[in-house]
mmCIF file of the N, C-alpha and C atoms, coordinates in Angstrom:
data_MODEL
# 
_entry.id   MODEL 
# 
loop_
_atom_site.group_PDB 
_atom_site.id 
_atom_site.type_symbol 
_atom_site.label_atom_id 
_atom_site.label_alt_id 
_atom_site.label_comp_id 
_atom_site.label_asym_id 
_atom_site.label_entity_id 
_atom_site.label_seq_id 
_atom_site.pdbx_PDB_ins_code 
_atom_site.Cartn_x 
_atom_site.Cartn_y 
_atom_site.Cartn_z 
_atom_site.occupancy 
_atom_site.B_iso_or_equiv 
_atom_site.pdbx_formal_charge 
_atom_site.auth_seq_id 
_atom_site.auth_comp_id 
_atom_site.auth_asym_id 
_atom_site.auth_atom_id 
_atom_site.pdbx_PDB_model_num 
ATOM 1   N N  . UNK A 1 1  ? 0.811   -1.188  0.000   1.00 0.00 ? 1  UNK A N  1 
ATOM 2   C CA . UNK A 1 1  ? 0.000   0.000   0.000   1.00 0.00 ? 1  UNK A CA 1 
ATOM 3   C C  . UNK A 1 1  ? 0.862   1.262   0.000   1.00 0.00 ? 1  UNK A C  1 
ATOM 4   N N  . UNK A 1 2  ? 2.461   1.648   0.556   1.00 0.00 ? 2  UNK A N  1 
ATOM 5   C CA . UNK A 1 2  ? 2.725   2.493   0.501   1.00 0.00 ? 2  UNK A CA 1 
ATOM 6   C C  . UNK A 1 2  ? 4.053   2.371   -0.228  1.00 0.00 ? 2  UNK A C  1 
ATOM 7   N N  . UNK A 1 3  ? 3.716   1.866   -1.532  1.00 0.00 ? 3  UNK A N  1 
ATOM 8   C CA . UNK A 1 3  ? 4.845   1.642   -3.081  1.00 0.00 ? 3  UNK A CA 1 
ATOM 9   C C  . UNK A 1 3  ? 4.178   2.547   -3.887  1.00 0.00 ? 3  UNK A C  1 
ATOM 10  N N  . UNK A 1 4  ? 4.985   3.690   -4.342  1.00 0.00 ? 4  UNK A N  1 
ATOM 11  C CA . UNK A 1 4  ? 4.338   4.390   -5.413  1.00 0.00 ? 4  UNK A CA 1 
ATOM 12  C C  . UNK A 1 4  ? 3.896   3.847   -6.276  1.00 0.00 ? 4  UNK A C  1 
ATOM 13  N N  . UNK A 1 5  ? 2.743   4.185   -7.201  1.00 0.00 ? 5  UNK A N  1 
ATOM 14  C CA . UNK A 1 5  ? 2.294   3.773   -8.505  1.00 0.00 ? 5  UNK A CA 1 
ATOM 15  C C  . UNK A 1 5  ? 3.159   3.747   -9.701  1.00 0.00 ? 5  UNK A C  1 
ATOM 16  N N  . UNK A 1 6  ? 3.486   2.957   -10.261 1.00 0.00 ? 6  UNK A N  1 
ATOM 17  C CA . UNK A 1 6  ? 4.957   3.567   -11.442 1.00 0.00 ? 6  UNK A CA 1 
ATOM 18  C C  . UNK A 1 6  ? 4.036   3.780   -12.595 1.00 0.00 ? 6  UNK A C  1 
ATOM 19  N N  . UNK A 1 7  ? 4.324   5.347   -12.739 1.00 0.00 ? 7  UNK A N  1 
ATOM 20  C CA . UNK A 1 7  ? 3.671   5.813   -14.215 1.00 0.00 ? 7  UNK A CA 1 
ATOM 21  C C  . UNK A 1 7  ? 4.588   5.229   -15.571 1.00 0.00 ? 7  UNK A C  1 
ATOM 22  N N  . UNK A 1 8  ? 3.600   4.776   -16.443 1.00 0.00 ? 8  UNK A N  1 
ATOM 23  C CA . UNK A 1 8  ? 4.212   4.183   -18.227 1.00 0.00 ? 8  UNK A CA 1 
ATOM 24  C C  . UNK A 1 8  ? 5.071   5.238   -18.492 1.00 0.00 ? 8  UNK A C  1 
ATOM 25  N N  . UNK A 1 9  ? 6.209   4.869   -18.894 1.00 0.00 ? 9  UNK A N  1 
ATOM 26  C CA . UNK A 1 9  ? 6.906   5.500   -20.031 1.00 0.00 ? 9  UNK A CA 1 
ATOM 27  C C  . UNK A 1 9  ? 6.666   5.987   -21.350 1.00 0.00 ? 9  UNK A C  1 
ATOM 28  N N  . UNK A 1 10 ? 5.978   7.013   -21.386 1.00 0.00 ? 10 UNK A N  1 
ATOM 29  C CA . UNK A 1 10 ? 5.547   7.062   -22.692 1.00 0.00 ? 10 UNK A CA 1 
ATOM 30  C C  . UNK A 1 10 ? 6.510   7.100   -24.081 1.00 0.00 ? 10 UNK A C  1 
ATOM 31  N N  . UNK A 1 11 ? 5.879   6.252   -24.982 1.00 0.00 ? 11 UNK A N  1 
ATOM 32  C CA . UNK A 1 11 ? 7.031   5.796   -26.056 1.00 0.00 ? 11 UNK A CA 1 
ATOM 33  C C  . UNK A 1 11 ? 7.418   7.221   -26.754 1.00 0.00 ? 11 UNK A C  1 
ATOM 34  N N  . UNK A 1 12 ? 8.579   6.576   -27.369 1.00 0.00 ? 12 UNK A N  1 
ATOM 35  C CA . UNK A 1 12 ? 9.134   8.267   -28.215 1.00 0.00 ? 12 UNK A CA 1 
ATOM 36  C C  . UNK A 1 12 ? 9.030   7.655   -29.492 1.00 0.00 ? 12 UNK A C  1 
ATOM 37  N N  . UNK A 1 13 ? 9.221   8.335   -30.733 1.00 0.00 ? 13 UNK A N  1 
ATOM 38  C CA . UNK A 1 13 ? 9.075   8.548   -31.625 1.00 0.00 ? 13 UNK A CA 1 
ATOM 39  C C  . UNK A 1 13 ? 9.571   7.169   -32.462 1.00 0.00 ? 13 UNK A C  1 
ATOM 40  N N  . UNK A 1 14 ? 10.343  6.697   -32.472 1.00 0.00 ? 14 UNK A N  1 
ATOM 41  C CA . UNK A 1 14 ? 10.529  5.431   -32.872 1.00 0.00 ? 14 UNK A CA 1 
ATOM 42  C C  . UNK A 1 14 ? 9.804   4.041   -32.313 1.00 0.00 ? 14 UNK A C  1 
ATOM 43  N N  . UNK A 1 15 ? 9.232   4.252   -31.290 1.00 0.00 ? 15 UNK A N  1 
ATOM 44  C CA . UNK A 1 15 ? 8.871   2.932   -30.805 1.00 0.00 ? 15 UNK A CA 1 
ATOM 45  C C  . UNK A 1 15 ? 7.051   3.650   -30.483 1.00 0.00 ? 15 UNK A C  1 
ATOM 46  N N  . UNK A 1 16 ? 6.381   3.270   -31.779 1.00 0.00 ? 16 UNK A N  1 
ATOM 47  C CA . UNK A 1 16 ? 4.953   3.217   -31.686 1.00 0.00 ? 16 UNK A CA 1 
ATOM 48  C C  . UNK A 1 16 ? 4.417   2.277   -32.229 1.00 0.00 ? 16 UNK A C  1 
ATOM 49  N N  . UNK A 1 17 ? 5.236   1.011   -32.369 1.00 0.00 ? 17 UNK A N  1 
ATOM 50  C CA . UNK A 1 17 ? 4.532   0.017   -32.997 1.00 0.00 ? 17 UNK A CA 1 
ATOM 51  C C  . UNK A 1 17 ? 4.041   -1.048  -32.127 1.00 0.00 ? 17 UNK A C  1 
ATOM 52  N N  . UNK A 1 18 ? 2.287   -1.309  -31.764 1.00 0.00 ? 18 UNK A N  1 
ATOM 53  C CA . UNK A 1 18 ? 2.182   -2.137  -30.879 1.00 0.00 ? 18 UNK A CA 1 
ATOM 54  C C  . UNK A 1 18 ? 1.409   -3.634  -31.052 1.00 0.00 ? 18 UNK A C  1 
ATOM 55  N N  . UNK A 1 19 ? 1.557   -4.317  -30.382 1.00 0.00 ? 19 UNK A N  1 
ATOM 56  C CA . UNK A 1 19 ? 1.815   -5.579  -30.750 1.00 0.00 ? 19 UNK A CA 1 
ATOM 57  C C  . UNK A 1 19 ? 0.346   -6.373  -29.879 1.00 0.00 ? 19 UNK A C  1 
ATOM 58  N N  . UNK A 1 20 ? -0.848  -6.637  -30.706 1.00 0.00 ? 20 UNK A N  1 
ATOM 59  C CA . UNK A 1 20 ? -1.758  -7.637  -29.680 1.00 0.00 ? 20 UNK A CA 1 
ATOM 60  C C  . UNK A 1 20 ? -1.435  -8.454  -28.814 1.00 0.00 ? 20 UNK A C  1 
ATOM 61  N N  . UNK A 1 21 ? -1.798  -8.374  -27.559 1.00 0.00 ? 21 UNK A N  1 
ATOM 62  C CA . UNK A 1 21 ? -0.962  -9.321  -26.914 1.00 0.00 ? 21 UNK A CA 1 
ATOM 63  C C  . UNK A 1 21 ? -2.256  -10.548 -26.978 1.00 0.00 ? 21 UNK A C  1 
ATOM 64  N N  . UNK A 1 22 ? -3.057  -10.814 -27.322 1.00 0.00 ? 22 UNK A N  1 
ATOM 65  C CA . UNK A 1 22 ? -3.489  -11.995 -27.909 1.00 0.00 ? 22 UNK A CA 1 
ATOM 66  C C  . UNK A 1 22 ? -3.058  -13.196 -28.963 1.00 0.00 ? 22 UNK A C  1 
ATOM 67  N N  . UNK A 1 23 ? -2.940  -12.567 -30.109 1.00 0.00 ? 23 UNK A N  1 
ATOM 68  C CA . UNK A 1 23 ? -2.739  -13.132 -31.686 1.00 0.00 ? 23 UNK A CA 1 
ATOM 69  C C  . UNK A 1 23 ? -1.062  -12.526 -32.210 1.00 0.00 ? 23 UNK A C  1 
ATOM 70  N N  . UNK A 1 24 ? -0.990  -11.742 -31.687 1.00 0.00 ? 24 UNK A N  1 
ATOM 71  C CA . UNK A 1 24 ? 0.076   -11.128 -32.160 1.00 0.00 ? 24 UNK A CA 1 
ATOM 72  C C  . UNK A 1 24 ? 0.660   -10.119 -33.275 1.00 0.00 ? 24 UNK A C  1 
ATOM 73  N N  . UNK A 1 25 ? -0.847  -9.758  -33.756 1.00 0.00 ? 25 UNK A N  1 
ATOM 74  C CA . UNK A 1 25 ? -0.917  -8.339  -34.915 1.00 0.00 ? 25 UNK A CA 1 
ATOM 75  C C  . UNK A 1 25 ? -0.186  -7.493  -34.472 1.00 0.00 ? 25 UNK A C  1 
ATOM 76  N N  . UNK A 1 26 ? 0.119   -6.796  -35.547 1.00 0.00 ? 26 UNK A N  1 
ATOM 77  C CA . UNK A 1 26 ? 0.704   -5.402  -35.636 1.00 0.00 ? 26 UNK A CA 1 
ATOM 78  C C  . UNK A 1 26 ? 0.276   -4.534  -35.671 1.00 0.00 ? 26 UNK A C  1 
ATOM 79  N N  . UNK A 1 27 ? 0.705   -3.603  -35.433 1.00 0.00 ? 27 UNK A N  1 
ATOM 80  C CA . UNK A 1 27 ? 0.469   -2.068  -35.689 1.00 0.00 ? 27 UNK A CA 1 
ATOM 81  C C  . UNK A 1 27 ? 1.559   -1.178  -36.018 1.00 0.00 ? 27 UNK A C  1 
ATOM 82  N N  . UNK A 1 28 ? 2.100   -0.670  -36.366 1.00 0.00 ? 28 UNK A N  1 
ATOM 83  C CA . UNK A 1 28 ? 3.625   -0.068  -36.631 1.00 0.00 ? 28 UNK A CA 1 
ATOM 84  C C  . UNK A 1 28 ? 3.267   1.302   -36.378 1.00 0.00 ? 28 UNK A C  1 
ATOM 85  N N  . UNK A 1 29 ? 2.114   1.981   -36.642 1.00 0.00 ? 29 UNK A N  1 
ATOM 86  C CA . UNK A 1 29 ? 1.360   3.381   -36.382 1.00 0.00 ? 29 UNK A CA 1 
ATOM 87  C C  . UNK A 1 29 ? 1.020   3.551   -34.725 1.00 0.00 ? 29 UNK A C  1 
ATOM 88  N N  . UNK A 1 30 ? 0.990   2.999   -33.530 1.00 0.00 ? 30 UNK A N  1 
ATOM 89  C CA . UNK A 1 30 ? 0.459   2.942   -32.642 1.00 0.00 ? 30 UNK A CA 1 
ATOM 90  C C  . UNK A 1 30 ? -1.230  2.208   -33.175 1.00 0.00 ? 30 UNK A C  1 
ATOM 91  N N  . UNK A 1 31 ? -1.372  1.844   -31.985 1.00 0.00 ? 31 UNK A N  1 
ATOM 92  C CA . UNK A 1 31 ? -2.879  1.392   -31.628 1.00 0.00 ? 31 UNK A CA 1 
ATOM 93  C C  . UNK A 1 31 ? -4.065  2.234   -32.121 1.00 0.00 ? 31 UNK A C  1 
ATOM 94  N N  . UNK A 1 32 ? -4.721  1.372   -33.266 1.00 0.00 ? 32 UNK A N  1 
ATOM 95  C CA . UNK A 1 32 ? -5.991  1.976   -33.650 1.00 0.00 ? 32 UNK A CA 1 
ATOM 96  C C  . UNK A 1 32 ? -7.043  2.121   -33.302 1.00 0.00 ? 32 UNK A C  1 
ATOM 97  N N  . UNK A 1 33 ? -8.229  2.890   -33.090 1.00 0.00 ? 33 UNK A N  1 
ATOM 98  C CA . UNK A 1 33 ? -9.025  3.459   -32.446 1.00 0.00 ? 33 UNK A CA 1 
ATOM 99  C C  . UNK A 1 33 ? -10.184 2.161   -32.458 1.00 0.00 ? 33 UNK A C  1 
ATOM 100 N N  . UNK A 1 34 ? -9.551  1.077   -33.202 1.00 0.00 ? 34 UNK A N  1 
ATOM 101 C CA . UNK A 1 34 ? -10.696 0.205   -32.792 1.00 0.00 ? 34 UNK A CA 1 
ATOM 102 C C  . UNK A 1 34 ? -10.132 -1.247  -32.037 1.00 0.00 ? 34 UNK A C  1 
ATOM 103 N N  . UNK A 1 35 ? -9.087  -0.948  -31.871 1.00 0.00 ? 35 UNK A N  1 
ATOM 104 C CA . UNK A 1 35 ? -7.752  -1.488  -30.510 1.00 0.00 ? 35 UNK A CA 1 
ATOM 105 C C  . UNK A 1 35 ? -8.315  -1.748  -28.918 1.00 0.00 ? 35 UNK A C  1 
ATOM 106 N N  . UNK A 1 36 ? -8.239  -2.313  -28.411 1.00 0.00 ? 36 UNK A N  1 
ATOM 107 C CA . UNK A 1 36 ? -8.809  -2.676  -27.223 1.00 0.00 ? 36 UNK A CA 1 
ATOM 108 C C  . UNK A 1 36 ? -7.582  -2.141  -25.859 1.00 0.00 ? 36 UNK A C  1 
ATOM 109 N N  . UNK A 1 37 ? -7.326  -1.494  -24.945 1.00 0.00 ? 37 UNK A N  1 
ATOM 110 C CA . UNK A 1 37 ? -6.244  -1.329  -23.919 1.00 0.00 ? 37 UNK A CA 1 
ATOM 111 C C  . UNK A 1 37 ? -6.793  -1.568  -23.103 1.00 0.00 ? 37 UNK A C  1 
ATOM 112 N N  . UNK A 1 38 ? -5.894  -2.474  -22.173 1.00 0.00 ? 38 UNK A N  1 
ATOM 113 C CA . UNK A 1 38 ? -6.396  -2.979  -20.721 1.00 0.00 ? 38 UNK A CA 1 
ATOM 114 C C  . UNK A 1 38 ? -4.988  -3.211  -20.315 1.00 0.00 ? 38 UNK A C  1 
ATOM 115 N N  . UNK A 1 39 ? -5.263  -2.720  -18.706 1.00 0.00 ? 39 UNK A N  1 
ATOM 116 C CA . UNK A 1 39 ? -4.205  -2.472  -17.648 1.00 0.00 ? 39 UNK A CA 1 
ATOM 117 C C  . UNK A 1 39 ? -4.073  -3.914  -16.789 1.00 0.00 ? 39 UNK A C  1 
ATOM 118 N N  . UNK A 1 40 ? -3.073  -5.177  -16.951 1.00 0.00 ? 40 UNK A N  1 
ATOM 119 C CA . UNK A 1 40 ? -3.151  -6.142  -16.251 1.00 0.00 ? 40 UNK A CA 1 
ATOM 120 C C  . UNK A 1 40 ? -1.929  -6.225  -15.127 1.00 0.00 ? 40 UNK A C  1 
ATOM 121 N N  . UNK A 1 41 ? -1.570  -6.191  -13.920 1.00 0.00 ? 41 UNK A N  1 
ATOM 122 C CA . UNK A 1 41 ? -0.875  -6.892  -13.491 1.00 0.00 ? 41 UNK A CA 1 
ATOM 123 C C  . UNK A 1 41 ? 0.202   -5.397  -13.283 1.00 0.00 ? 41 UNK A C  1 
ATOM 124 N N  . UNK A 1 42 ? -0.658  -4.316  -13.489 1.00 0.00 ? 42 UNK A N  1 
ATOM 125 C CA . UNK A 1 42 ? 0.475   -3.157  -13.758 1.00 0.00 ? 42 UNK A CA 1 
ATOM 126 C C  . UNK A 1 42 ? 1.073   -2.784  -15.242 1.00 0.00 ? 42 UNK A C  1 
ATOM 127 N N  . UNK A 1 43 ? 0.461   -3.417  -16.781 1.00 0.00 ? 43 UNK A N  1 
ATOM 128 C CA . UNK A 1 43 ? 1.580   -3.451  -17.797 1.00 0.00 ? 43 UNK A CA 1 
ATOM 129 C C  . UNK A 1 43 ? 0.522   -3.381  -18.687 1.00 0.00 ? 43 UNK A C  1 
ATOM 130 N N  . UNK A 1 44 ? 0.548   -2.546  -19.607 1.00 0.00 ? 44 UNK A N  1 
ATOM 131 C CA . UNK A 1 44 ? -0.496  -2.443  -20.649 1.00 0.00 ? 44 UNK A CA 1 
ATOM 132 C C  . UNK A 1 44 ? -0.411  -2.984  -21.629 1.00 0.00 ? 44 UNK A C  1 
ATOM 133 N N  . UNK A 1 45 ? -1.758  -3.350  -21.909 1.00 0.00 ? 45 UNK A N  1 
ATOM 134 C CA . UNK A 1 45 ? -1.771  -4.810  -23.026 1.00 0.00 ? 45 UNK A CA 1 
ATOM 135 C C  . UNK A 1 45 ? -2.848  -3.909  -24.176 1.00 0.00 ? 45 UNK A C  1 
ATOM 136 N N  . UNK A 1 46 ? -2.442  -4.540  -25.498 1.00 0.00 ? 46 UNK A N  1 
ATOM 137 C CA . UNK A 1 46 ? -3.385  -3.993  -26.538 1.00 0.00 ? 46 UNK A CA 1 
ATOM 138 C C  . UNK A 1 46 ? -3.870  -5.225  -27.142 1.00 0.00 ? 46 UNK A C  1 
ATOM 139 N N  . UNK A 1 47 ? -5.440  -5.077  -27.196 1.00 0.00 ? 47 UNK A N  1 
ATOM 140 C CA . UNK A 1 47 ? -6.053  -6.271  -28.060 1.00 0.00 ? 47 UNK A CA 1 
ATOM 141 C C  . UNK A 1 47 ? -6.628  -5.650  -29.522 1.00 0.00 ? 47 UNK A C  1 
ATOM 142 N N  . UNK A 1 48 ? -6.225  -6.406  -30.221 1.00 0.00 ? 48 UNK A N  1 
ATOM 143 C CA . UNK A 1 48 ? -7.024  -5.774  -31.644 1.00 0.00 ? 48 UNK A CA 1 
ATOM 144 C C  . UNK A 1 48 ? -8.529  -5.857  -31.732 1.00 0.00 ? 48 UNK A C  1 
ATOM 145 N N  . UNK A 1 49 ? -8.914  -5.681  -33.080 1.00 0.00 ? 49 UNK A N  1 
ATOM 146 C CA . UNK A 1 49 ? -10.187 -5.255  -33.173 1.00 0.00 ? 49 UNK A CA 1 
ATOM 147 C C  . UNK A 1 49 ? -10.635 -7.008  -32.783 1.00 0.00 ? 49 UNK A C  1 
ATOM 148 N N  . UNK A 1 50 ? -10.393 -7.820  -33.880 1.00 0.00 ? 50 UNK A N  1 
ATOM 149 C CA . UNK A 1 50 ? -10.650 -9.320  -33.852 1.00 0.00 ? 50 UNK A CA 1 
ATOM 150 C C  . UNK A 1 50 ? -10.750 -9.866  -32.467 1.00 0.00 ? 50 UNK A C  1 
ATOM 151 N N  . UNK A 1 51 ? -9.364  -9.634  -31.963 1.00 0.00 ? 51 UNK A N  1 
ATOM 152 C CA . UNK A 1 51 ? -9.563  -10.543 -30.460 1.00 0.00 ? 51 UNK A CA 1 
ATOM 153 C C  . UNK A 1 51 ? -10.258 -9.921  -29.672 1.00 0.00 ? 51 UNK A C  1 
ATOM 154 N N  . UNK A 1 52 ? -10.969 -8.824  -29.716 1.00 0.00 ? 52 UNK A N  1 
ATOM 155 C CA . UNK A 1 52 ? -11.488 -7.894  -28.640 1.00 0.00 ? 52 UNK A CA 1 
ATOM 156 C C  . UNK A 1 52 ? -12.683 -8.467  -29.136 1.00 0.00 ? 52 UNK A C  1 
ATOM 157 N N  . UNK A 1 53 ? -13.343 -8.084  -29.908 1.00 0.00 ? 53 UNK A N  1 
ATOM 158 C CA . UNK A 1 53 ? -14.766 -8.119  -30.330 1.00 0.00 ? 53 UNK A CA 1 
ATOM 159 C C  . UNK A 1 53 ? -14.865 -9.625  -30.431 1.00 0.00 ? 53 UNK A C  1 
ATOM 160 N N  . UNK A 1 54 ? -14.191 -10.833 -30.493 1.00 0.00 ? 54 UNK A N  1 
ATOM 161 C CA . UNK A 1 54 ? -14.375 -12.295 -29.617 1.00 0.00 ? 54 UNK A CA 1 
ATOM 162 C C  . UNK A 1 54 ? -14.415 -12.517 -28.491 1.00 0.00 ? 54 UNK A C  1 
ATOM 163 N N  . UNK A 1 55 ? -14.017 -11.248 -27.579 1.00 0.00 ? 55 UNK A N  1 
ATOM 164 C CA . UNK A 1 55 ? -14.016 -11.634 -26.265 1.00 0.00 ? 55 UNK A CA 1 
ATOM 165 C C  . UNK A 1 55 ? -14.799 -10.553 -25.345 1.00 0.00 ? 55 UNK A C  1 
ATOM 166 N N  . UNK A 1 56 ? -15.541 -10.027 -25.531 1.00 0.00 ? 56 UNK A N  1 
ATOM 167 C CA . UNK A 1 56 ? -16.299 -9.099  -25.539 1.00 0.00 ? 56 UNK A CA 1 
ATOM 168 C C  . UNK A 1 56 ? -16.413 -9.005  -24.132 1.00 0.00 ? 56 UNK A C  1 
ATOM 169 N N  . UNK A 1 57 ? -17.180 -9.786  -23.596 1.00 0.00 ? 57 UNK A N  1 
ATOM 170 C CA . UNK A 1 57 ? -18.062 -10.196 -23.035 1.00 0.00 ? 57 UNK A CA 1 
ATOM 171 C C  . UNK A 1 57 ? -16.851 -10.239 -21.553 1.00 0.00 ? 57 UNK A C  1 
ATOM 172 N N  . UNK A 1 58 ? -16.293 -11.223 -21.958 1.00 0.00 ? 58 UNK A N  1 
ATOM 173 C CA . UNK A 1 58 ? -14.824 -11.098 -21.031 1.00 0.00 ? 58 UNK A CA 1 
ATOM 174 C C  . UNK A 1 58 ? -14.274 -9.829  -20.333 1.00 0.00 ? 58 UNK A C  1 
ATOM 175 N N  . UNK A 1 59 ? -14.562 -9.030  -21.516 1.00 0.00 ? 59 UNK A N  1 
ATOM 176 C CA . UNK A 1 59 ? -13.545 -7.897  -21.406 1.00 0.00 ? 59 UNK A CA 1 
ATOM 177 C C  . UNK A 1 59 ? -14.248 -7.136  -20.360 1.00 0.00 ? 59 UNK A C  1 
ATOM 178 N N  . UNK A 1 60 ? -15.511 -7.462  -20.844 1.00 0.00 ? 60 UNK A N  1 
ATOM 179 C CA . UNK A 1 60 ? -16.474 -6.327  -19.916 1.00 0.00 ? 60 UNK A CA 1 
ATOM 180 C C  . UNK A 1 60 ? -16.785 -6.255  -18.566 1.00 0.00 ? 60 UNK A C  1 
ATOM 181 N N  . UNK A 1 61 ? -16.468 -7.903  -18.320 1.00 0.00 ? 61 UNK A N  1 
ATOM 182 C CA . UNK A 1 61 ? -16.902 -8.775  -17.447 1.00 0.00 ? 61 UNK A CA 1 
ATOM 183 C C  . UNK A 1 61 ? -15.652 -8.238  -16.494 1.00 0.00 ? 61 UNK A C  1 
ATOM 184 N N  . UNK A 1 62 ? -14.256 -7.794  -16.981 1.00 0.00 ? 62 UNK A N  1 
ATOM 185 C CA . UNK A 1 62 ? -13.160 -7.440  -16.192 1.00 0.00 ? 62 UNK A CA 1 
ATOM 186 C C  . UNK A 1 62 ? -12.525 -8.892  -15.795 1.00 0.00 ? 62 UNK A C  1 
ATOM 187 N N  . UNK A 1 63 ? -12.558 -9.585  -16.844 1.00 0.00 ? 63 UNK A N  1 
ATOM 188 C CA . UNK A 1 63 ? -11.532 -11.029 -16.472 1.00 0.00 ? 63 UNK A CA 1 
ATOM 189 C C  . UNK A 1 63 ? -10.315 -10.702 -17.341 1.00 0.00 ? 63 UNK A C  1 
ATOM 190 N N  . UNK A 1 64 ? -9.410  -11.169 -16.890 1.00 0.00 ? 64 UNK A N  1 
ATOM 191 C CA . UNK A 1 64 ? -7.616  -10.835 -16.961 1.00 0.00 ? 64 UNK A CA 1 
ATOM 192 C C  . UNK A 1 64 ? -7.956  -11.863 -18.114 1.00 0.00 ? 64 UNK A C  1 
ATOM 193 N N  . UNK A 1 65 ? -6.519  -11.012 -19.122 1.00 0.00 ? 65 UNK A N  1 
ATOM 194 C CA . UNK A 1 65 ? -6.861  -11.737 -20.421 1.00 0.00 ? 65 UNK A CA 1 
ATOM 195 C C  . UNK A 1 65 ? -6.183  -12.902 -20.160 1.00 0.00 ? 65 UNK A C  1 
ATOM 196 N N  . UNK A 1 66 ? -5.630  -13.726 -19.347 1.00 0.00 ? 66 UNK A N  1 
ATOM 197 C CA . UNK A 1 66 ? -5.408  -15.246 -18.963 1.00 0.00 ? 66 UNK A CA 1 
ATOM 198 C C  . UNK A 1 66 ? -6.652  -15.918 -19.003 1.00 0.00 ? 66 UNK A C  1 
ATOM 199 N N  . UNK A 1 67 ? -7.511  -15.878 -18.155 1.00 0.00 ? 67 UNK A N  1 
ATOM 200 C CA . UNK A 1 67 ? -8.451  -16.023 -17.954 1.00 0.00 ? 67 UNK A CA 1 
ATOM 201 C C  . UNK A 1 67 ? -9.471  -16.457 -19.616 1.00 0.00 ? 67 UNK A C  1 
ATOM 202 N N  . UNK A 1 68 ? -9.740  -15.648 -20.517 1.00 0.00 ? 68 UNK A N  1 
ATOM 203 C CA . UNK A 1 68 ? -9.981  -15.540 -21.596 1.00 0.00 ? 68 UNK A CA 1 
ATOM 204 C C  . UNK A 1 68 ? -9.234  -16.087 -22.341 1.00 0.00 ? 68 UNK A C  1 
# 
């Protein structure tokens, strides 16, 4: 309880390419607006459009994408 929160590093200019952590798509542009972000474990995860909109229900439900 009394460990600071560690804020993300926000990427610089070369490193905006992000990677589903489901399936393993690309993005080389950063994450598209129909991209899924969820905060697990402290570490941000991006789901694409596909694996998101299969797991919908999951997502909403707030089950860790293990779980799913």
């Amino acid at each position: 309880m009394d460990q600071p929160t560690p804020h993300p590093v926000p990427p610089g200019p070369e490193d905006r390419t992000v990677v589903c952590a489901r399936c393993g798509t690309r993005s080389p542009e950063g994450a598209p607006i129909t991209w899924t972000c969820s905060v697990e474990n402290g570490v941000r995860e991006y789901f694409c459009h596909d694996c998101a909109r299969a797991n919908i229900r999951a997502i909403e439900g707030r089950l860790d994408s293990s779980w799913w």
